[in-house]
N, C-alpha and C positions, 0 to 999 in steps of 0.2 A: 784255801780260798781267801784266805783274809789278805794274803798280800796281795791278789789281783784286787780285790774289791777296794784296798787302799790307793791303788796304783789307777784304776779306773773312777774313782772318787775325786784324787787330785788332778784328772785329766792327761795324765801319764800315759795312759791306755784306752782307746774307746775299743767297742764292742760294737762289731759291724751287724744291722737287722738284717733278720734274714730277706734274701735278695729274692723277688717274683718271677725274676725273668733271668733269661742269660745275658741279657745289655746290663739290668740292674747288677749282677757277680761282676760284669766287666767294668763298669765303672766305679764300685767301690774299691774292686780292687788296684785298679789303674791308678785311681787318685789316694793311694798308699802310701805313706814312708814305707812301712815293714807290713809282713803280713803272716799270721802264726795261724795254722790252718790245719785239720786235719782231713781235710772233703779236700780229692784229689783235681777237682777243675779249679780250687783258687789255688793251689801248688802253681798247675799248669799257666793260668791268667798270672800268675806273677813273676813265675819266669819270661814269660810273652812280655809280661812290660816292662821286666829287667827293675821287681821290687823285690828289695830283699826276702825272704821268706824262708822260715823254717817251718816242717813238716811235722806234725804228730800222730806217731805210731797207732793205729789202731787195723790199718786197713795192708795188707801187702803191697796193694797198686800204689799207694802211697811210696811206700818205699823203694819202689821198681824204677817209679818216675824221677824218685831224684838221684838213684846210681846212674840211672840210666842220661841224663845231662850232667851226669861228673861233680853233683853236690851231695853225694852221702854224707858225707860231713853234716848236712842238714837239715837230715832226718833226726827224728828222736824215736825211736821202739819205745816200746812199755805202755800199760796205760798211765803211768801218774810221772810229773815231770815236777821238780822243782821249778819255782819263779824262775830264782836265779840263773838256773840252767839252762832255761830258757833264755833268757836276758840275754848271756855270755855265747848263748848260739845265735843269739838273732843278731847281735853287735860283732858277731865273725864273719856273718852275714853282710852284713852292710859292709863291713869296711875290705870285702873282697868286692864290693861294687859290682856297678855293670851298666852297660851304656845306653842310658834308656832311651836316649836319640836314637839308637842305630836300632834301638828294637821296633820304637814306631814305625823307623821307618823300612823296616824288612817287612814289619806286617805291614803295611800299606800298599807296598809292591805285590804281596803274597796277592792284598786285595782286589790289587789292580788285574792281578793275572787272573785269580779267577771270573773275574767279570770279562776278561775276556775269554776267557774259555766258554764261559755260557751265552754268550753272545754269536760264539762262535758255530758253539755246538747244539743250543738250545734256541736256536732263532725260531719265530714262525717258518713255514714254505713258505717261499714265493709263489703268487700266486692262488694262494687256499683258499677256499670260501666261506 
């Protein structure tokens, strides 16, 4: 604990509160450099916004979801991680990048379609009373 608590003391690291909502998960996670997580929808939100992120072991679905988009690499099993080890996965992390433009803007299409789809398929009748 002592080297987080230095490393969040110098502002090195903040410590995200926890989120009320699922807009409030998405926008802290969204406005991320990195994001070290072991709750599998900030994995997921941070793939989606193309932040780097590494994953800690405690849950399976954790782990599933990052073989599963081709970044096992960063996951970490176990319950107890070094800092370091940490560090050195999240900085492998990053600097394999990713295009956060092009994630906006896949989900924004994603968005667009579904609104059309419920527009589509979820209209009032015409005509109903």
């Amino acid at each position: 604990g002592g080297q987080l608590s230095g490393a969040v003391a110098a502002g090195c690291v903040q410590v995200a509160p926890p989120p009320g909502t699922p807009a409030d998960l998405a926008a802290i996670v969204s406005g991320a450099r990195a994001v070290v997580a072991h709750r599998l929808h900030a994995c997921i939100l941070a793939h989606a916004y193309a932040v780097p992120a590494v994953g800690l072991g405690w849950d399976r679905k954790v782990e599933s979801f990052f073989a599963a988009v081709g970044q096992g690499d960063r996951f970490m099993p176990g319950p107890f991680h070094a800092p370091d080890d940490v560090a050195r996965s999240l900085g492998m992390a990053a600097a394999a990048g990713g295009d956060r433009a092009a994630a906006e803007a896949e989900a924004d299409a994603a968005l667009n379609d579904i609104r059309l789809m419920l527009a589509e398929n979820w209209a009032p009748a015409r005509g109903a009373a």
